[in-house]
KOLSE-550182 format. One record per residue (C-alpha): y, x, z; residue in one letter. Coordinates in Angstrom, 1 decimal. Layout:
> Y, X, Z, A .
...
//
This chain:
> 158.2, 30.6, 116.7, X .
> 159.8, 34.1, 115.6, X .
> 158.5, 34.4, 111.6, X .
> 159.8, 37.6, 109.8, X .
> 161.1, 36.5, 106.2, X .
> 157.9, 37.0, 104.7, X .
> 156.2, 34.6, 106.6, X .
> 158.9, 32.2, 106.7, X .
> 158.4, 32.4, 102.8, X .
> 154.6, 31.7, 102.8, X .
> 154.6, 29.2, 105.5, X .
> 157.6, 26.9, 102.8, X .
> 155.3, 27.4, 99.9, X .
> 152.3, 26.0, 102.5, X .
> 154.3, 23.0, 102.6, X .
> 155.3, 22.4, 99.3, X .
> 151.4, 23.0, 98.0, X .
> 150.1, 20.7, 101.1, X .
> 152.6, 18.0, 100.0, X .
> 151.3, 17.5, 96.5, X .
> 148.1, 18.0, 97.6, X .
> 148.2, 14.8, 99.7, X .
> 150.4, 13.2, 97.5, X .
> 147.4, 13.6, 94.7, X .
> 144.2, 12.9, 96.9, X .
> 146.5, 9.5, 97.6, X .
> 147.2, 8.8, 94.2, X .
> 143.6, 9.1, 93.2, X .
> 142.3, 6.6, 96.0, X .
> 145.3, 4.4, 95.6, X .
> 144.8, 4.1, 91.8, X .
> 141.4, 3.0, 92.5, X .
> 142.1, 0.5, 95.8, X .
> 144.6, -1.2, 92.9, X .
> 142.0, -1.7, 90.0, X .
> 139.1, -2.4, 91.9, X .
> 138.1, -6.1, 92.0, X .
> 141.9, -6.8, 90.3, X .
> 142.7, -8.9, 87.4, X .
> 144.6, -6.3, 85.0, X .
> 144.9, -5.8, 81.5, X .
> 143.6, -2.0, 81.2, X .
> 140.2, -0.7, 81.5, X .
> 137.5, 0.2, 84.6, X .
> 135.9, 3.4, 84.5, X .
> 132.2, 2.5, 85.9, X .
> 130.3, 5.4, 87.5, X .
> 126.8, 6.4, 86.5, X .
> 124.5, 6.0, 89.1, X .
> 126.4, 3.4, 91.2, X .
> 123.4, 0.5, 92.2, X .
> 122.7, -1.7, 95.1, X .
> 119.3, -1.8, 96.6, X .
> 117.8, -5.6, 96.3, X .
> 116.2, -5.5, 99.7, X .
> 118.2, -3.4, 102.2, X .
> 121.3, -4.7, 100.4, X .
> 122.8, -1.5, 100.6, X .
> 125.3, -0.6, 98.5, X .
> 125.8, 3.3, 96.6, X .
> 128.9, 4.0, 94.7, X .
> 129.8, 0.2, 94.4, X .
> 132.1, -2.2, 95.2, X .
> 130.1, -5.6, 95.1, X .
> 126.4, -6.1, 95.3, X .
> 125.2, -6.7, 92.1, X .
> 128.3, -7.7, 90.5, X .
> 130.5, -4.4, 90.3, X .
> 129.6, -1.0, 90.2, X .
> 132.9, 0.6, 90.7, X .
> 133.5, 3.1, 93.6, X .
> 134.9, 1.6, 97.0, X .
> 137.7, 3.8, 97.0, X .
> 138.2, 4.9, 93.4, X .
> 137.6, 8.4, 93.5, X .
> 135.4, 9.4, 90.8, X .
> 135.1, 13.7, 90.0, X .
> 134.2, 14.8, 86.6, X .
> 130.9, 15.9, 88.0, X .
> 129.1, 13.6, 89.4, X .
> 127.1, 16.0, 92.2, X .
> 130.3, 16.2, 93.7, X .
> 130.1, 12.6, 94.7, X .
> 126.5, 12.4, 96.2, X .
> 125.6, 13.6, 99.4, X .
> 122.4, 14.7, 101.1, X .
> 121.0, 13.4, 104.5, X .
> 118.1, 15.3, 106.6, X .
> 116.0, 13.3, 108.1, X .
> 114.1, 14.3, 111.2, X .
> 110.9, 13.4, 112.5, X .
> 111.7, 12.5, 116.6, X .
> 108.5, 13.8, 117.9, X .
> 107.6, 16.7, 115.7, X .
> 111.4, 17.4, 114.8, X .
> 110.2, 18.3, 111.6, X .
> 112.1, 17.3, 108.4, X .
> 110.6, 14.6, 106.4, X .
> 112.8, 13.5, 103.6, X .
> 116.3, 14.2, 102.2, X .
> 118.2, 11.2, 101.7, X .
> 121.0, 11.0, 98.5, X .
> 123.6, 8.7, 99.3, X .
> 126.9, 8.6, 98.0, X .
> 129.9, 11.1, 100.0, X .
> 133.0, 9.4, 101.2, X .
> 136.1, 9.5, 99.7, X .
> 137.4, 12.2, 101.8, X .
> 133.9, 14.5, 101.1, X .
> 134.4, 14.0, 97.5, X .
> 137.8, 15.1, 98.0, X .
> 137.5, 18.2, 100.2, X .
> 134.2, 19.2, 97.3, X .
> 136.9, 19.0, 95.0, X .
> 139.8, 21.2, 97.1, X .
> 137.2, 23.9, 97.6, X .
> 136.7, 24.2, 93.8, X .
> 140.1, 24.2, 93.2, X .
> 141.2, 27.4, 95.3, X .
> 139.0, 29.0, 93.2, X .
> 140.7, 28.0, 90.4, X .
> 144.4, 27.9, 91.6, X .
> 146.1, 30.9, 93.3, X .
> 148.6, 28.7, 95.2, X .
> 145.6, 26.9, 97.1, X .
> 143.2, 30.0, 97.4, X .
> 146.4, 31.3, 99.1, X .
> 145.9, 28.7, 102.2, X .
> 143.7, 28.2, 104.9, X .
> 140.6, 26.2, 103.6, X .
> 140.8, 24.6, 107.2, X .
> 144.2, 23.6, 106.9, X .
> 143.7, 21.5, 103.5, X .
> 140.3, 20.1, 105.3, X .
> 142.8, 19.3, 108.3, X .
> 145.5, 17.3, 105.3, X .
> 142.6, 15.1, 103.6, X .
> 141.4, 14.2, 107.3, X .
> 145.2, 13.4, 108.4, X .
> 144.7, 10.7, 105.1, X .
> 141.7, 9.4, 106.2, X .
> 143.8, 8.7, 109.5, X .
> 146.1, 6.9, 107.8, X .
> 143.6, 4.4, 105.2, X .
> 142.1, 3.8, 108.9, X .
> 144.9, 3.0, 110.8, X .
> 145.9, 0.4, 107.5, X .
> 141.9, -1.2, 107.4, X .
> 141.1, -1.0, 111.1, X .
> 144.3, -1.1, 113.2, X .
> 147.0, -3.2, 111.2, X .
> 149.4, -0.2, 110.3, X .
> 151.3, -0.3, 107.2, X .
> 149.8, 0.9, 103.8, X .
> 150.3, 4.7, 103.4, X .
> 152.9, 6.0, 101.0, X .
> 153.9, 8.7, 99.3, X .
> 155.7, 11.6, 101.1, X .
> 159.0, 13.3, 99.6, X .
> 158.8, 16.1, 102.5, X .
> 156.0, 17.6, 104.4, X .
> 157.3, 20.1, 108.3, X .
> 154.0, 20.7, 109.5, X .
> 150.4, 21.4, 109.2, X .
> 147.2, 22.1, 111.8, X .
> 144.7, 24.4, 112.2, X .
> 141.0, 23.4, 113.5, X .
> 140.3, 24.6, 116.8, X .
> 139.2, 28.2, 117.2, X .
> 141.2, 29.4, 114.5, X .
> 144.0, 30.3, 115.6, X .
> 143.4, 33.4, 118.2, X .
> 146.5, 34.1, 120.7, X .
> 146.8, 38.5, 121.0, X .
> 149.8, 40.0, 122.8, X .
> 150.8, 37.5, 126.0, X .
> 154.1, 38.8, 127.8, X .
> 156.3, 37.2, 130.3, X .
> 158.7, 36.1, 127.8, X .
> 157.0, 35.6, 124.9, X .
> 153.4, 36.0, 122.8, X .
> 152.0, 37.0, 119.3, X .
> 149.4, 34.2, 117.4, X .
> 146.8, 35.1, 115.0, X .
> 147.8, 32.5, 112.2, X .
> 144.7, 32.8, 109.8, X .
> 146.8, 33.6, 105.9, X .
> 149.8, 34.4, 107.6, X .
> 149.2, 36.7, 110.0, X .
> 150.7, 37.7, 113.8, X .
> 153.4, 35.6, 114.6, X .
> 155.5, 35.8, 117.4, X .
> 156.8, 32.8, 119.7, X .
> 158.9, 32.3, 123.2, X .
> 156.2, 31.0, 125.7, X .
> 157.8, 28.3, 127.8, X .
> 154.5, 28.8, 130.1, X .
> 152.1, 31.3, 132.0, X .
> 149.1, 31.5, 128.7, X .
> 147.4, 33.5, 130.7, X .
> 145.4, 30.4, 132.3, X .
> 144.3, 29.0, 128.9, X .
> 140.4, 29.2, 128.6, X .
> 139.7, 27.8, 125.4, X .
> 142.8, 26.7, 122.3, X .
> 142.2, 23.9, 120.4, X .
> 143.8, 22.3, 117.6, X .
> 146.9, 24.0, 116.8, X .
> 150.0, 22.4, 115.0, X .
> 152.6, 24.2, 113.3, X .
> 156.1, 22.1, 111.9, X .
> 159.5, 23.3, 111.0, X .
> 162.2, 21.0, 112.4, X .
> 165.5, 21.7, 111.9, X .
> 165.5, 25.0, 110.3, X .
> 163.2, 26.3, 113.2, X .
> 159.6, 27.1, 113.6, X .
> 157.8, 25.7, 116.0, X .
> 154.0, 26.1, 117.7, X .
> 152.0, 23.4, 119.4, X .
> 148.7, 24.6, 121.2, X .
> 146.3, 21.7, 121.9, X .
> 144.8, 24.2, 124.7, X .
> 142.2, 23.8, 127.9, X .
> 143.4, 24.8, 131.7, X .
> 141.8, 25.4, 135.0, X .
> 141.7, 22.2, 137.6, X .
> 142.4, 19.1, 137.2, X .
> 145.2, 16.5, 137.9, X .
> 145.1, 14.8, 141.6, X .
> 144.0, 11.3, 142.0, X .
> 146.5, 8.5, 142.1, X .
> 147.2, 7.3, 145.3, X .
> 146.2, 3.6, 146.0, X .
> 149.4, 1.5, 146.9, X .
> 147.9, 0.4, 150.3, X .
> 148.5, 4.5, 151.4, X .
> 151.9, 4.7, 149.8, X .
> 155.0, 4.3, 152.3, X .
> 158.1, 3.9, 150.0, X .
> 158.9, 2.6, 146.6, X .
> 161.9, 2.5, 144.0, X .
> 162.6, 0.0, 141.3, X .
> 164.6, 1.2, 138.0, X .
> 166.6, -0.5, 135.7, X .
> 167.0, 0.9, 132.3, X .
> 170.5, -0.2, 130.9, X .
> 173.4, 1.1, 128.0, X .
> 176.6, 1.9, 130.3, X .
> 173.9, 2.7, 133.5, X .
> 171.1, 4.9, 131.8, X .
> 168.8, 4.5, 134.8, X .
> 169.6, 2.3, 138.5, X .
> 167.8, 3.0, 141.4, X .
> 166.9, 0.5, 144.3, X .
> 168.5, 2.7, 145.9, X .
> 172.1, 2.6, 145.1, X .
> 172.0, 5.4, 143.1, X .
> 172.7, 5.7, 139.2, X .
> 171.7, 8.2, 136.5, X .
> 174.7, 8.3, 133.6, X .
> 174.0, 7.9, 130.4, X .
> 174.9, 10.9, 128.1, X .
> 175.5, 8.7, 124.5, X .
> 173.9, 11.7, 122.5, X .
> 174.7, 10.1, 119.5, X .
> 176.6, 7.3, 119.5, X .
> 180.0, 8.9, 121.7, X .
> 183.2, 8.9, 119.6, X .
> 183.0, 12.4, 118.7, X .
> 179.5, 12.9, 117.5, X .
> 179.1, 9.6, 115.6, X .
> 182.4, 10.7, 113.7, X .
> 180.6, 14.1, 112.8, X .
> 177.1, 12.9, 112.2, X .
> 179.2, 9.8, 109.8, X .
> 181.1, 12.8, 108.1, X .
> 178.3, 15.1, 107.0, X .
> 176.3, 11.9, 106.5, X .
> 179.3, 11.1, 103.3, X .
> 179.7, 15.0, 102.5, X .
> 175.8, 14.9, 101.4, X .
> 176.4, 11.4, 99.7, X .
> 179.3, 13.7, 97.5, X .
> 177.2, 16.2, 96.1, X .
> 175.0, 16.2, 93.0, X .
> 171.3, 15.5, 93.6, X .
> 169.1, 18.5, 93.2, X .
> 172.2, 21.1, 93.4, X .
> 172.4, 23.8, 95.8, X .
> 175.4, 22.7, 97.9, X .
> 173.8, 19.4, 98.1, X .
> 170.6, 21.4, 99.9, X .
> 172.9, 22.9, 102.4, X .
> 174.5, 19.8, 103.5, X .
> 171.3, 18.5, 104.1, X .
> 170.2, 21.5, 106.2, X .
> 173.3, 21.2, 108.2, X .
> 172.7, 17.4, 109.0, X .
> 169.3, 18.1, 110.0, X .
> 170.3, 21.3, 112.6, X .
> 172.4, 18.8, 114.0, X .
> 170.3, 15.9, 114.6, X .
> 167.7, 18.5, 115.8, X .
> 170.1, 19.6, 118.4, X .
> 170.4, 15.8, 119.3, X .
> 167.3, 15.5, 119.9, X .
> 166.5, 18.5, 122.2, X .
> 169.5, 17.7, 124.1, X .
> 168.3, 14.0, 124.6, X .
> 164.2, 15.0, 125.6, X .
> 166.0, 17.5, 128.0, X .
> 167.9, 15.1, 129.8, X .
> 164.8, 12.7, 129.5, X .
> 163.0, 14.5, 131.5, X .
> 165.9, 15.5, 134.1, X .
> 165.8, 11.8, 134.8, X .
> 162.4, 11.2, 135.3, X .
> 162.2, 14.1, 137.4, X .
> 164.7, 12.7, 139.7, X .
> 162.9, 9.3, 139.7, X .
> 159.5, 10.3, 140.6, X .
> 160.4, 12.7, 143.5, X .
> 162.9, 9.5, 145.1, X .
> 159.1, 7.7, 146.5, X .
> 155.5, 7.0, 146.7, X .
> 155.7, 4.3, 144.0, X .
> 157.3, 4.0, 140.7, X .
> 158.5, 0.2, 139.9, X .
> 159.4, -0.6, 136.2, X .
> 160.2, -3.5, 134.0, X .
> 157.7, -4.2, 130.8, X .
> 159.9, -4.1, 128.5, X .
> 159.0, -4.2, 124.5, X .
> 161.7, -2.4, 123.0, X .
> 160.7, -2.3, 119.6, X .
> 161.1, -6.2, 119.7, X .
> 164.6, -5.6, 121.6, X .
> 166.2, -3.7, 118.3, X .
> 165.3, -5.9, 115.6, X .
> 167.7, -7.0, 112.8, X .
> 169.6, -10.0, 113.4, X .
> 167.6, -13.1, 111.7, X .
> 169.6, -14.9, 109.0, X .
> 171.2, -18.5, 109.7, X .
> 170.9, -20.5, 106.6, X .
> 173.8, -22.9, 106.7, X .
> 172.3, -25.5, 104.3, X .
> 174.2, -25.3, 101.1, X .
> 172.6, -21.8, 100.0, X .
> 174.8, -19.8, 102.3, X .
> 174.3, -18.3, 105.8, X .
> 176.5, -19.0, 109.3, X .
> 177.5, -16.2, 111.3, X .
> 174.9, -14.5, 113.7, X .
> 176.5, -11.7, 114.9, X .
> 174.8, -9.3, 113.0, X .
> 177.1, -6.3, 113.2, X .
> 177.7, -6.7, 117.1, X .
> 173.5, -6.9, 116.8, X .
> 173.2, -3.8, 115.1, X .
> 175.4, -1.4, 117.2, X .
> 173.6, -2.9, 120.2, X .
> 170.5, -2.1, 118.2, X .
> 171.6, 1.9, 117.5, X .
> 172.9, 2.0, 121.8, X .
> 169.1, 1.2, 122.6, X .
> 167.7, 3.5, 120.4, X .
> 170.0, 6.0, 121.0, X .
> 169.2, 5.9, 124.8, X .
> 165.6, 6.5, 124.3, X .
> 164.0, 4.3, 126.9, X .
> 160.5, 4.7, 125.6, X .
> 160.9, 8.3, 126.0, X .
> 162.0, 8.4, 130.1, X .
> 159.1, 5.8, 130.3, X .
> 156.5, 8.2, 129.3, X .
> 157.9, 10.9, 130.5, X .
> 157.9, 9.2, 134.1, X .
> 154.1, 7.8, 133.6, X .
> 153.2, 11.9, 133.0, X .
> 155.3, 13.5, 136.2, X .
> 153.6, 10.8, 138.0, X .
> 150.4, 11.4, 137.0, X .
> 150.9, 15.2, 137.7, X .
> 152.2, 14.2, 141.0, X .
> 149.3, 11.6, 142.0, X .
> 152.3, 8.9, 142.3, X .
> 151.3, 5.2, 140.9, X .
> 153.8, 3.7, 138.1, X .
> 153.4, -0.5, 138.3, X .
> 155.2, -2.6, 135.7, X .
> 156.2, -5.7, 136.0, X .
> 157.4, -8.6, 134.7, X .
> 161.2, -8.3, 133.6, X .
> 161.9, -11.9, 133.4, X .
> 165.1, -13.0, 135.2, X .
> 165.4, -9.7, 136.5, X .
> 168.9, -9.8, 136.1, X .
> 169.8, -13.3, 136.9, X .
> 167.6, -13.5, 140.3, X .
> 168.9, -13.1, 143.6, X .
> 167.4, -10.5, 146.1, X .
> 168.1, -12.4, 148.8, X .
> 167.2, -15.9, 148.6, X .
> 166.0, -16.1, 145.0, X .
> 168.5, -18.2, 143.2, X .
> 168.4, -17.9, 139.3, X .
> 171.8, -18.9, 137.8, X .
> 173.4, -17.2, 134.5, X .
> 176.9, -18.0, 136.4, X .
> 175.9, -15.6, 139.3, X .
> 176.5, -12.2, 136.7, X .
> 179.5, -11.4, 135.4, X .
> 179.4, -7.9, 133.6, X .
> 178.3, -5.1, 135.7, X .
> 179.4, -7.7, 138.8, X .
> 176.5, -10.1, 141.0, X .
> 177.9, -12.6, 143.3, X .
> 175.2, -15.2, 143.9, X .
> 176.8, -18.5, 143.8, X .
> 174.4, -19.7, 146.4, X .
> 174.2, -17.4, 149.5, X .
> 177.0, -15.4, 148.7, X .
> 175.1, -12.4, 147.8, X .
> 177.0, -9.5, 146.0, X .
> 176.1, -6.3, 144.9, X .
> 176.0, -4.1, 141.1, X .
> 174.0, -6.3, 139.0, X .
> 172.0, -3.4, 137.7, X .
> 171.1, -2.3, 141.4, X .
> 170.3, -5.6, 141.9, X .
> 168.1, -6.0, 139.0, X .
> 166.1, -2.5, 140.2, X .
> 165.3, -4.4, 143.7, X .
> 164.2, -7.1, 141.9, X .
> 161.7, -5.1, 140.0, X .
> 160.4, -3.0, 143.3, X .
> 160.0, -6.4, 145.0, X .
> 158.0, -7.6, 142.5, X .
> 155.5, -5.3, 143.2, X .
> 154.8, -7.4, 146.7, X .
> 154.5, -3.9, 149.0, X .
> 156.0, -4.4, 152.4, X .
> 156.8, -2.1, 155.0, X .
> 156.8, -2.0, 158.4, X .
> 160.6, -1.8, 159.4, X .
> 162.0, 1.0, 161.7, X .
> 162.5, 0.0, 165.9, X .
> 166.5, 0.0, 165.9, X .
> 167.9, 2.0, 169.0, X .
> 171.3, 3.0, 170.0, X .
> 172.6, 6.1, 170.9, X .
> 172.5, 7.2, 174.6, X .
> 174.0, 10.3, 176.6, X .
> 172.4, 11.1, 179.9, X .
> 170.4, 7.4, 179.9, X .
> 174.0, 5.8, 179.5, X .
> 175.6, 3.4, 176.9, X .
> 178.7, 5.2, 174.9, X .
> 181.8, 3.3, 174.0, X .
> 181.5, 1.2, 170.4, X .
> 183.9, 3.4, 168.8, X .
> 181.6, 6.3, 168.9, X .
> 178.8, 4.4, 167.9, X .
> 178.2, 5.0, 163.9, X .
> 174.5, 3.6, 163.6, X .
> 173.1, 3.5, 160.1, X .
> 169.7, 1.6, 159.7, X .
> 167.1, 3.3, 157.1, X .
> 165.0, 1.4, 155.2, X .
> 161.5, 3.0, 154.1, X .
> 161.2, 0.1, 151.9, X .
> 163.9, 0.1, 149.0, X .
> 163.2, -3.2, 147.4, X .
> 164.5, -4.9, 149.8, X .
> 168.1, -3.2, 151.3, X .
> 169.4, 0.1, 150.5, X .
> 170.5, 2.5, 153.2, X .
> 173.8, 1.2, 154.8, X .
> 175.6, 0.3, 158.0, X .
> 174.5, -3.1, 159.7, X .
> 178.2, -4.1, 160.3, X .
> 176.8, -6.9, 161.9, X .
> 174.3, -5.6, 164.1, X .
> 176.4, -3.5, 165.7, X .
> 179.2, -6.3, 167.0, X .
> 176.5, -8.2, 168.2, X .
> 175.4, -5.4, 170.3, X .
> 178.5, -4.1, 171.5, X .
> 179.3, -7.7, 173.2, X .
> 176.0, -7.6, 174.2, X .
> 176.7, -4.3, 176.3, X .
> 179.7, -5.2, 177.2, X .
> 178.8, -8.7, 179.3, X .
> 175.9, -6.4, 180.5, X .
> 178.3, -4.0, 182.1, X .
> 181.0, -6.2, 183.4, X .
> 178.3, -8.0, 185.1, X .
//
């Protein structure tokens, strides 16, 4: 996105008004989650009205039934309309209206009454959007749900807000051109952005999200196209497949012999020196000082560079992966569990033993800094575009099992080197581990019919012969010469013609 200085201005103070917004609708339910039903030493503020109903049970601006009428969440405005809602309700066969039902509002209602009387107050909020702080106390709400309902961590306060959203319809898109377009951003006005896509197919734009990252602007359209995506293939119609395995000095394997390098975005000698300098440079200045500002923005361009250079190459990857076959194979791998911290060794005495932790954590930064996660979801979306299935399996002795006759032994891998101590079976352990996960999958081909070559309906001499048998079915072999095969036919032929 392409803001003149004057909108660039606007759209910072958005983001520094937004931040303490949230920051303050948080305090005020956090203040209450804290006191309510706690044992502390100052004093509850009860709100009037608050009772419980003694045959429905139902509860209205309480925390208890019949014990504590203190808000659920705490958030008590001075004026107490602002907390109470009103219900229609409908008759079903005459759809006439019947009653009006006062209940109390939610904690985000009470706090978006209150938000709308303060932009008439406050020229800093009458200055944005009243969707886009409807938009910030919902984004809360997401959060206290996520904590109560899903598990997540408690929400905290935030020291930096890049981004905001608009409801959908609100922002209108005006002048589309090949290389770029203009958006209607309601308070800031016609902004112009590169297009990285034909918008001339959009029907309808949704939810629109706009976030500063690394001293750029950026514009996410939540938007609605023509057609739809194809339908996944079943496996029993697919005719090939390829097995990957994700790895550190290999970013990708292929069944098929073939590797994808990994780039080391980060963590290469050179870029890990500069990201570790400017990292000490900001650690040097005085907190709150200009200079100190700039090193900061300079760290951040930098990382943000990173970053686009790593989701580009991301999806290089797993564009190369999808188109290889029918059927993408993958370990199920659960990486956040795979860089965790070292776990303590308590030697007994009120000390701890050695556990590697240092060798744990640079192994810890490698993984990240590949960004498996990422290729894996990028590959699950070409896929999907392309009507390809993704299967994952089980990564368990991926890398110690042979391919060939299914030996598990740690003294079969050495490094980046498989030799199975059983049948002999050598090959890179990291191909090895990719036909491992495509077998899994249990698809099996039918093989090719093997013929030699023939000039005018007659054998030619072996040492023109250069016959290389392709497989269809890459969990198995990869394409190469059957060394073999080949002798064995040649003295075949051979006792043929003599005779």
């Amino acid at each position: 996105m392409l803001p003149n200085r004057s909108q660039e201005a606007t759209l910072e103070e958005w983001l520094v008004t937004l931040r303490k917004h949230r920051n303050y609708a948080f305090r005020e339910r956090t203040v209450g989650f804290e006191s309510n039903n706690k044992h502390n030493d100052g004093s509850i503020v009860y709100a009037y009205g608050s009772h419980c109903e003694l045959e429905s049970r139902i509860e209205y601006g309480s925390c208890c039934p019949l014990t504590c009428p203190v808000v659920k969440h705490g958030v008590i405005p001075h004026q107490l309309k602002l907390a109470t809602k009103q219900t229609k309700v409908k008759d079903k066969l005459t759809k006439e209206i019947i009653a009006v039902k006062t209940d109390w509002d939610s904690a985000s209602g009470i706090q978006m009454k209150v938000t709308t009387q303060l932009r008439k107050s406050l020229n800093n909020f009458a200055a944005i959007d009243s969707d886009v702080l409807q938009r910030n106390i919902i984004k809360l709400d997401k959060a206290f749900s996520n904590f109560f309902d899903n598990g997540k961590g408690y929400p905290q306060f935030i020291k930096r807000l890049d981004s905001f959203e608009y409801k959908p319809g609100r922002v209108l898109l005006r002048d589309i051109r090949k290389n770029y377009a203009s958006a209607y951003l309601p308070g800031i006005g016609d902004v112009k952005f590169h297009n990285s896509r034909d918008l001339s197919i959009i029907q309808d734009l949704r939810t629109c999200t706009i976030k500063r990252e690394g001293g750029n602007w950026y514009i996410s359209m939540l938007v609605d196209l023509t057609g739809s995506l194809p339908d996944i293939k079943p496996l029993e119609q697919c005719k090939s497949i390829v097995g990957i395995d994700v790895g550190i000095h290999k970013l990708v394997a292929l069944s098929d012999g073939s590797f994808i390098e990994n780039k080391h975005p980060t963590t290469n000698i050179r870029t890990a020196r500069r990201l570790s300098m400017r990292q000490r440079a900001i650690s040097r200045k005085r907190k709150g000082s200009k200079n100190k500002i700039k090193a900061i923005k300079k760290l951040a361009k930098q990382n943000h560079k990173l970053a686009q250079y790593r989701n580009g190459y991301s999806w290089q990857a797993a564009s190369i992966i999808v188109k290889t076959a029918d059927v993408v194979a993958r370990e199920d791998l659960r990486i956040k569990n795979m860089i965790k911290r070292a776990k303590p060794k308590s030697d007994g005495k009120g000390g701890y033993k050695h556990n590697g932790a240092s060798r744990k954590t640079g192994l810890n930064r490698v993984i990240a800094d590949a960004g498996w996660g990422e290729i894996f979801n990028k590959i699950a979306w070409l896929a999907l575009k392309a009507g390809k299935p993704v299967v994952e399996v089980s990564a368990k002795y991926s890398s110690l099992e042979c391919p060939k006759c299914g030996h598990i032994d740690k003294k079969s891998r050495e490094g980046e080197k498989y030799l199975c101590v059983a049948c002999q079976y050598t090959e890179h352990a990291d191909t090895k581990a990719s036909r491992i996960t495509a077998k899994r999958v249990g698809l099996v081909f039918p093989s090719k019919e093997l013929t030699l070559p023939t000039d005018c309906g007659k054998v030619t001499l072996s040492r023109y012969q250069s016959i290389v048998i392709e497989t269809e079915n890459h969990a198995f072999e990869v394409n190469s010469p059957t060394v073999g095969y080949l002798r064995d036919k040649a003295e075949t032929l051979k006792e043929s013609s003599s005779l």
